[in-house]
C-alpha positions in Angstrom: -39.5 40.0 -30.0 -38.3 41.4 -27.0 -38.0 38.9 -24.0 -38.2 39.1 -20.3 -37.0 36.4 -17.8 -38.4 36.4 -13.7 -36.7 34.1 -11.5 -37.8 33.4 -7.6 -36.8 30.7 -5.4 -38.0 30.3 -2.0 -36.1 27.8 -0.3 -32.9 28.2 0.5 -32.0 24.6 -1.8 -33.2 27.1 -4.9 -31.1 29.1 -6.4 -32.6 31.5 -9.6 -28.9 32.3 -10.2 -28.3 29.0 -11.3 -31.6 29.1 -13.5 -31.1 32.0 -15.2 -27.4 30.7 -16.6 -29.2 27.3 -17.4 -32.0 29.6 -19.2 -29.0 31.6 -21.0 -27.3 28.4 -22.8 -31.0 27.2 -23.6 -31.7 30.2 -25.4 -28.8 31.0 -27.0 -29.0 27.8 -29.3 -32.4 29.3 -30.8 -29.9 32.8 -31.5 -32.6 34.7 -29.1 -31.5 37.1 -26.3 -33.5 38.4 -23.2 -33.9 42.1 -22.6 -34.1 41.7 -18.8 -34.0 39.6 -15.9 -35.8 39.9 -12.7 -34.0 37.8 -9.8 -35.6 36.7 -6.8 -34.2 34.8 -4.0 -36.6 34.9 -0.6 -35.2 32.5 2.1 -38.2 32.7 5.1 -36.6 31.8 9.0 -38.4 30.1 10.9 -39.6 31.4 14.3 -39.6 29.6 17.2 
């Protein structure tokens, strides 16, 4: 089965970095890998 991880944090207290490694050790204990990852991290400023 091949696998494919998306990741998007919006605020700037996100981080899909940290997801993704937290998703890695999860799915390593079922002996499954993922084929890709897609990393998002949008941080909007606000305008005054």
């Amino acid at each position: 089965m091949l696998m494919r991880a998306y990741f998007r944090a919006s605020t700037t207290e996100q981080d899909a970095n940290r997801a993704k490694n937290e998703l890695r050790e999860f799915i390593t204990r079922f002996n499954k890998r993922i084929a890709g990852y897609y990393i998002e991290n949008q941080y909007k400023k606000c305008r005054p």
